[in-house]
DSSP file (Angstrom, degrees, kcal/mol; ACC not computed):
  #  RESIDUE AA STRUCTURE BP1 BP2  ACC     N-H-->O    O-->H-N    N-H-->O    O-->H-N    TCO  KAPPA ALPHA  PHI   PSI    X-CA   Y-CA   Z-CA
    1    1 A X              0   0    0      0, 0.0     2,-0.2     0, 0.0     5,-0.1   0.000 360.0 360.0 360.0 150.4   54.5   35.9  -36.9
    2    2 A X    >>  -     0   0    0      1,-0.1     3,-2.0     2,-0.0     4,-1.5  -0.373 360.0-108.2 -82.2 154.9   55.6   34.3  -40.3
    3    3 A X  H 3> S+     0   0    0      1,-0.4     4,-1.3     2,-0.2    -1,-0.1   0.831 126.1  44.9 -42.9 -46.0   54.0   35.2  -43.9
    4    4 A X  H 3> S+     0   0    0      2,-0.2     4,-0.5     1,-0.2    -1,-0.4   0.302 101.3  58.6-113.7  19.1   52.5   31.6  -43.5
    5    5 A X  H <> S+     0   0    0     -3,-2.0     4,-1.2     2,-0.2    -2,-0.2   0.399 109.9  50.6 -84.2 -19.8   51.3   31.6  -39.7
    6    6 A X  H >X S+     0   0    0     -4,-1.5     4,-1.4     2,-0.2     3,-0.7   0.956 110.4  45.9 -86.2 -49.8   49.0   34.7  -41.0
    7    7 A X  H 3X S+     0   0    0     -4,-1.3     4,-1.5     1,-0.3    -2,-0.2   0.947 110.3  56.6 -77.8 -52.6   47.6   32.5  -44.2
    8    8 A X  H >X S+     0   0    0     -4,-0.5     4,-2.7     2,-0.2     3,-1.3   0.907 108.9  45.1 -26.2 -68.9   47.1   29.5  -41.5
    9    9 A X  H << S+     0   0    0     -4,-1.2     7,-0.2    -3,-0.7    -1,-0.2   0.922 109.9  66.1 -48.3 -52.5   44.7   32.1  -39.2
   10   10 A X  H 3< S+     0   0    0     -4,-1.4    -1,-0.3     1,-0.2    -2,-0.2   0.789 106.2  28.9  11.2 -83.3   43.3   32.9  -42.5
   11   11 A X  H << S+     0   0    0     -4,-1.5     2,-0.6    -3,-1.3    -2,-0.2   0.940 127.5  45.8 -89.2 -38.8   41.7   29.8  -43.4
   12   12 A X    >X  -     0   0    0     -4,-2.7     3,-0.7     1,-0.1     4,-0.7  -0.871  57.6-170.5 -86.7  98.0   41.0   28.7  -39.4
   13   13 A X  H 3> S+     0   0    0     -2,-0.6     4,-0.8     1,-0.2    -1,-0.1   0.723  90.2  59.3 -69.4 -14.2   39.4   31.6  -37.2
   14   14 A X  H 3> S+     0   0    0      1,-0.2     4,-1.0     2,-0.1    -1,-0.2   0.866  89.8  62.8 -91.9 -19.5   40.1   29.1  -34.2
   15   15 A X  H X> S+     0   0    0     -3,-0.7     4,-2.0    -6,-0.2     3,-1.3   0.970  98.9  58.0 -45.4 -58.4   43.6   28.9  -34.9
   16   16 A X  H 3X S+     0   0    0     -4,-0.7     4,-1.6     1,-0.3     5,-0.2   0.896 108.6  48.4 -49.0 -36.6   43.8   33.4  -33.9
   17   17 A X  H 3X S+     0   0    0     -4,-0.8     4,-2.2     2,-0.2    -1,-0.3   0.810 113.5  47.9 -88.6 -21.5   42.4   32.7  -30.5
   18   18 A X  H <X S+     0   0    0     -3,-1.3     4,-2.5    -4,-1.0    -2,-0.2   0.994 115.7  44.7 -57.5 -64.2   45.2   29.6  -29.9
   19   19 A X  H  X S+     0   0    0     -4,-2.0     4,-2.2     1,-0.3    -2,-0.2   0.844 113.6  43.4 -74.4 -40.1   47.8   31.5  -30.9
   20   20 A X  H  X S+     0   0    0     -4,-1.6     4,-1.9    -5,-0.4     5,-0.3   0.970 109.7  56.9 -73.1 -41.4   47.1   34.6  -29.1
   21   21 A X  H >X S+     0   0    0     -4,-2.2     4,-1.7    -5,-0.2     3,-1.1   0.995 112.6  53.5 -57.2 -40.2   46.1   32.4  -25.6
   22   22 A X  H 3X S+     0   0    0     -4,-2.5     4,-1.9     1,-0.3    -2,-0.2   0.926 114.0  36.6 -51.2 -37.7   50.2   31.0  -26.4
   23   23 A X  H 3< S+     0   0    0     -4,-2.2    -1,-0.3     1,-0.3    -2,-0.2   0.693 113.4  51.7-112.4   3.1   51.6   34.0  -26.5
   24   24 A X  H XX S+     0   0    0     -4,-1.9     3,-0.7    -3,-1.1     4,-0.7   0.798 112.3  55.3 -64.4 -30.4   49.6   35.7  -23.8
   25   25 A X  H >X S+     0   0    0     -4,-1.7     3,-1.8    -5,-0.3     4,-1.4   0.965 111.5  39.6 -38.1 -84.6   50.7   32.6  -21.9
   26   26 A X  H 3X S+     0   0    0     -4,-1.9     4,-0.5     1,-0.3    -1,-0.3   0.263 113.0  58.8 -58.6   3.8   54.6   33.4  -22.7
   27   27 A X  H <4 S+     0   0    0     -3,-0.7    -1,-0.3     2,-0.2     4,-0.3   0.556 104.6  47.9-122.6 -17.6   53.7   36.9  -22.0
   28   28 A X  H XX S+     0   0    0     -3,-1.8     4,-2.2    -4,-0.7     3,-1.4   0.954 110.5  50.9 -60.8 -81.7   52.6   35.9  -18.6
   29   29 A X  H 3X S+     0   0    0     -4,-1.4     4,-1.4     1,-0.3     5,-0.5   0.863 115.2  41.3 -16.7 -88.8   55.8   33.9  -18.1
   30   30 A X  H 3X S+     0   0    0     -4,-0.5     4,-1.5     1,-0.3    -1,-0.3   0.739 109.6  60.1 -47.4 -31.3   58.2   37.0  -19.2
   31   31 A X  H <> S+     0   0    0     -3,-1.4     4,-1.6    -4,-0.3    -1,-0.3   0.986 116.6  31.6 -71.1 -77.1   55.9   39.4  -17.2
   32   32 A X  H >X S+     0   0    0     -4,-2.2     3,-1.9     1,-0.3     4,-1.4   0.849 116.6  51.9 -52.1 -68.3   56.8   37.2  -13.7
   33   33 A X  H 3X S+     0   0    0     -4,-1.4     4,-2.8     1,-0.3    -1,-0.3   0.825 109.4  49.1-103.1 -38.2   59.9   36.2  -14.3
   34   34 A X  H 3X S+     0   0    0     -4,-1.5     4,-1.7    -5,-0.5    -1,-0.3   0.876 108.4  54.8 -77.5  -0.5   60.9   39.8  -15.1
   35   35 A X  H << S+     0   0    0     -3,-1.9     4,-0.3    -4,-1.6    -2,-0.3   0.840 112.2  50.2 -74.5 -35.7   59.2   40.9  -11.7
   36   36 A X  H  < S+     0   0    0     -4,-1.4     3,-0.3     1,-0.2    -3,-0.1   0.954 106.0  48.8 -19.5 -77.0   61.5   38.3  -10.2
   37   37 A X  H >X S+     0   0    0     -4,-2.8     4,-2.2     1,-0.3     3,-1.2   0.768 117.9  40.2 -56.7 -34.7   64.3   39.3  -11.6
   38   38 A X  H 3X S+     0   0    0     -4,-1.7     4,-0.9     1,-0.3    -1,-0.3   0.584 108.2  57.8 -85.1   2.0   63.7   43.4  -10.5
   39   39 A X  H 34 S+     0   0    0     -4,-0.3     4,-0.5    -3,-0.3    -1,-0.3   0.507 109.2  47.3-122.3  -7.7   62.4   42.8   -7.2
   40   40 A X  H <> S+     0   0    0     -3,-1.2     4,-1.7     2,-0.1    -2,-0.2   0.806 108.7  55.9 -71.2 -43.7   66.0   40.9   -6.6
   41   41 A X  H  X S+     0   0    0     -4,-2.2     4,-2.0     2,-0.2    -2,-0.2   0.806 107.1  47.7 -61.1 -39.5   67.7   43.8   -8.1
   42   42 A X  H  <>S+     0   0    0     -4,-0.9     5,-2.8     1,-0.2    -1,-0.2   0.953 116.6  41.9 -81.4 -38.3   65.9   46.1   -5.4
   43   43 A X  H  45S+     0   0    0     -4,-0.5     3,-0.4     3,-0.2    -1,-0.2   0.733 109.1  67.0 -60.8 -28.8   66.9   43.7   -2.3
   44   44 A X  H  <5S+     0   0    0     -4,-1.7    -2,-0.2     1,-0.3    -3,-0.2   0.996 116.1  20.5 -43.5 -82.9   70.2   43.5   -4.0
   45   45 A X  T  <5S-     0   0    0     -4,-2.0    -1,-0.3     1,-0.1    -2,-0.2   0.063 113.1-112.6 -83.7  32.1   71.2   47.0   -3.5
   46   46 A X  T   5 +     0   0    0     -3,-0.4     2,-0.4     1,-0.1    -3,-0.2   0.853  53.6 172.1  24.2  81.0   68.6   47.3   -0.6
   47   47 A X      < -     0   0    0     -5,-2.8     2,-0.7    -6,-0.0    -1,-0.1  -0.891  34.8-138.3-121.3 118.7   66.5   49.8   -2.8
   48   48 A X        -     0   0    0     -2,-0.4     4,-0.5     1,-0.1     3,-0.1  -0.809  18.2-152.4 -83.4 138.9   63.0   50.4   -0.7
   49   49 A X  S    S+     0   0    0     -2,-0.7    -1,-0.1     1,-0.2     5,-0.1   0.393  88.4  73.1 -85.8  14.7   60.5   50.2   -4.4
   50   50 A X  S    S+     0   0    0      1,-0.1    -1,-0.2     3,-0.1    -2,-0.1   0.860 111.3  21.5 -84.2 -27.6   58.0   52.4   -2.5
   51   51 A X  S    S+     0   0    0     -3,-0.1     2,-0.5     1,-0.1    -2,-0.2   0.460 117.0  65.5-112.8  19.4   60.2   55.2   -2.9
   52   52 A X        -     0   0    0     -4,-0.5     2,-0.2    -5,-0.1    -1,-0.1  -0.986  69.3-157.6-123.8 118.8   62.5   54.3   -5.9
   53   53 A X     >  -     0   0    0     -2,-0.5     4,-4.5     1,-0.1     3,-0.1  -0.634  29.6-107.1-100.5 174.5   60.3   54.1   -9.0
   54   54 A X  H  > S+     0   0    0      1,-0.2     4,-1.1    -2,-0.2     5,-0.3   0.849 117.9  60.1 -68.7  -9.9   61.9   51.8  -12.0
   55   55 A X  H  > S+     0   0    0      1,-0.2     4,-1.2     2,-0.2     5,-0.4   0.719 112.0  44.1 -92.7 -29.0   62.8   54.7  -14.3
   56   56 A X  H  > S+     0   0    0      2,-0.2     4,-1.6     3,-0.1    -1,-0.2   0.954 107.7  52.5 -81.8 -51.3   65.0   55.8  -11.4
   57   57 A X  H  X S+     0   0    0     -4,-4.5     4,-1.0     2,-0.2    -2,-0.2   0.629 111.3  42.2 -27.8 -40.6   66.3   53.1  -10.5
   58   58 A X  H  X S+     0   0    0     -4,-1.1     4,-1.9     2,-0.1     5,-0.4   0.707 117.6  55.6 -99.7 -51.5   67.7   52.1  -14.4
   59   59 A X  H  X S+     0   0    0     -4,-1.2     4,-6.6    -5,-0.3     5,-0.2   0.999 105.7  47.5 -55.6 -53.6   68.7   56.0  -14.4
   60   60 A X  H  X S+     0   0    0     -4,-1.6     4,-3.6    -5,-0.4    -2,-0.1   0.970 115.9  49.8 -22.3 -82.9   70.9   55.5  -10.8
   61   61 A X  H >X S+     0   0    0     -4,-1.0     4,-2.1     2,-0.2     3,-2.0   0.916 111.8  44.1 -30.9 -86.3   72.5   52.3  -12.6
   62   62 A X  H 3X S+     0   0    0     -4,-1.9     4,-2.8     1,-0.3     5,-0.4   0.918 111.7  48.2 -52.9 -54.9   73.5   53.9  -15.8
   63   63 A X  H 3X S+     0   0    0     -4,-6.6     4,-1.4    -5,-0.4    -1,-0.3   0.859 111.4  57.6 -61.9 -12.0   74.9   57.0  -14.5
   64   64 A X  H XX S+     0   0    0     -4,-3.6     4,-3.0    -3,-2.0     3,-0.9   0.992 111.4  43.7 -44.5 -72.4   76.9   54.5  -12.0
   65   65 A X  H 3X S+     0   0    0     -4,-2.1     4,-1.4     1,-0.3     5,-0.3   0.937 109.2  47.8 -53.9 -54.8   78.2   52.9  -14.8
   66   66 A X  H 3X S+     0   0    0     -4,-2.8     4,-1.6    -5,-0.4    -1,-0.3   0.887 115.1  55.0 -62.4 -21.9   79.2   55.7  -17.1
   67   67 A X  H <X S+     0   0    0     -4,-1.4     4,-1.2    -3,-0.9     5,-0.3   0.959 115.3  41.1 -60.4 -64.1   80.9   57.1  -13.7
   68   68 A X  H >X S+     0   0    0     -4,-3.0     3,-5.0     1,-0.3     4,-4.0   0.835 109.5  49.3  -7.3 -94.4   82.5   54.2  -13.5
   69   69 A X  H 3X S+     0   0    0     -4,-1.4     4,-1.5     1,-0.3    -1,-0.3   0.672 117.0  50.5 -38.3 -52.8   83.4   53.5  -16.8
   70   70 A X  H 3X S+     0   0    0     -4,-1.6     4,-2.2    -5,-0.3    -1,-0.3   0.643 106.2  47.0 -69.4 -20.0   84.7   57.1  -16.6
   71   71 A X  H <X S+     0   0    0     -3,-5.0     4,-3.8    -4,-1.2     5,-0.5   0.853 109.9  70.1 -97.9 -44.1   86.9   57.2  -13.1
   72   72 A X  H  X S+     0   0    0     -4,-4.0     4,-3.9    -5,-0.3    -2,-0.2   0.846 100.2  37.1 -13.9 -66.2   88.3   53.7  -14.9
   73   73 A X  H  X S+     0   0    0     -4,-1.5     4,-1.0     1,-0.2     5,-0.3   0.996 115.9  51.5 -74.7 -55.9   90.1   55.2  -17.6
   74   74 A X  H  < S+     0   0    0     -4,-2.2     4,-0.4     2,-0.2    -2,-0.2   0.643 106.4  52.9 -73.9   4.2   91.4   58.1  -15.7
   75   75 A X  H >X S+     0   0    0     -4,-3.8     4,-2.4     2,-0.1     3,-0.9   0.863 117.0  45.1 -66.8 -60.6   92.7   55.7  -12.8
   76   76 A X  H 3< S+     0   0    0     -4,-3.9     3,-0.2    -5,-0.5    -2,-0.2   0.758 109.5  52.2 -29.0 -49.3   94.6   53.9  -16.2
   77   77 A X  T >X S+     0   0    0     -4,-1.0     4,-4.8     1,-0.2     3,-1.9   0.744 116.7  39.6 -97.6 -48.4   95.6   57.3  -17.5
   78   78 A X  H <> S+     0   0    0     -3,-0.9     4,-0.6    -4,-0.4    -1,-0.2   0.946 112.1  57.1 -77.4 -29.3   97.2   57.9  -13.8
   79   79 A X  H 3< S+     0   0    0     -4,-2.4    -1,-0.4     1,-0.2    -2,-0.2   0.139 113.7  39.0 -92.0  19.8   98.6   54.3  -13.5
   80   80 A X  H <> S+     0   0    0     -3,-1.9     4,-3.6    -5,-0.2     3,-0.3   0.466 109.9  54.2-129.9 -42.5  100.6   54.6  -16.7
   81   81 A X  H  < S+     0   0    0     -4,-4.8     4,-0.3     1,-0.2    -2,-0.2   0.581 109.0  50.9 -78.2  27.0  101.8   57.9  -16.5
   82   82 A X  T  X S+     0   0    0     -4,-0.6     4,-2.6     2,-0.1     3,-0.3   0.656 106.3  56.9 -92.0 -34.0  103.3   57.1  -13.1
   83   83 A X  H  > S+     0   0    0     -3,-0.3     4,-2.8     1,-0.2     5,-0.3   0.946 112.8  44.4 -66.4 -38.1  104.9   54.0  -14.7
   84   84 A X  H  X S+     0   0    0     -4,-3.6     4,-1.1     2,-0.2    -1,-0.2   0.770 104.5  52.8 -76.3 -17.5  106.5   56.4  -17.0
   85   85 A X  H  > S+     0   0    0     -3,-0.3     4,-1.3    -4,-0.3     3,-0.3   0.899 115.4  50.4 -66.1 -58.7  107.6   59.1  -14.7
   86   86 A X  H >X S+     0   0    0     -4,-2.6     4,-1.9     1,-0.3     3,-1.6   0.946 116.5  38.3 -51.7 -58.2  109.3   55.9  -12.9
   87   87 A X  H 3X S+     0   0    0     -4,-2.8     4,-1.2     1,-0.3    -1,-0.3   0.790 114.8  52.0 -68.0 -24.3  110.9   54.5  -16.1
   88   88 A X  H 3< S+     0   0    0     -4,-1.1     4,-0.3    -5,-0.3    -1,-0.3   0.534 112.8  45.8 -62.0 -30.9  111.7   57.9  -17.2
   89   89 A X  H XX S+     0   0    0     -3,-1.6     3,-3.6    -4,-1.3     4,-0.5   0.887 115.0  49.2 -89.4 -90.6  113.6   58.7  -13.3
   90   90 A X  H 3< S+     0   0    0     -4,-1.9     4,-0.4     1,-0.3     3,-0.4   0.702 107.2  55.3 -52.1 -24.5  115.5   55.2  -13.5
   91   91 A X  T 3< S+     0   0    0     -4,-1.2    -1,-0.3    -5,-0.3     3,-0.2   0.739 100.9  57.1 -65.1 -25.1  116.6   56.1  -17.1
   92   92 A X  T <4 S+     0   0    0     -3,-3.6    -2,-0.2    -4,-0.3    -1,-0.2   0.845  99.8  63.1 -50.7 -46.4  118.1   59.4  -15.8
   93   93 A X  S  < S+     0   0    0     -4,-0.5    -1,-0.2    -3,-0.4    -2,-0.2   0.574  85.0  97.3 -89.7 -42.9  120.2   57.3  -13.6
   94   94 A X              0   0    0     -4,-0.4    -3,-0.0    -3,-0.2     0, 0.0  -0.188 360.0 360.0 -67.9 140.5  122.0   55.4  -16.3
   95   95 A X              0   0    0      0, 0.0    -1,-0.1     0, 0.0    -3,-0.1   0.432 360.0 360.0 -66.6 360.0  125.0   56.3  -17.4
């Protein structure tokens, strides 16, 4: 909250109990919508959530990715120095 949203509550005690039903409101909202989102995520990868808790789940993921991320570059690493072995071969060639 802003400097002047506090001085507001301040002068009105019925204002703290608005503002707090809004953002329990929005806090509702974001609560569901992220329950949505995870409970796609689990059907997505066909994840049963009795036996995958979320902290497993988000661990799974990340090391995927950094696996990834990792077999990425050394597939790059392989694809270039094979182009270079080739250009390196056909330059031999040359007279």
């Amino acid at each position: 909250m802003c400097d002047g949203c506090v001085a507001d509550l301040d002068h009105n005690p019925h204002s703290f109990s608005e503002v707090a039903r809004e953002q329990y409101g929005k806090l509702v909202i974001m609560h569901s919508n992220m329950e949505t989102l995870y409970q796609n995520l689990l059907e997505y990868f066909a994840i049963d959530p009795k036996k995958t808790s979320v902290e497993e789940l988000f661990t799974d993921l990340s090391n995927f990715r950094s696996m990834f991320t990792t077999s990425s570059v050394d597939l790059d690493c392989h694809i270039i120095e094979t182009i270079c072995h080739s250009v390196l071969a056909m330059l031999a060639t040359l007279p």
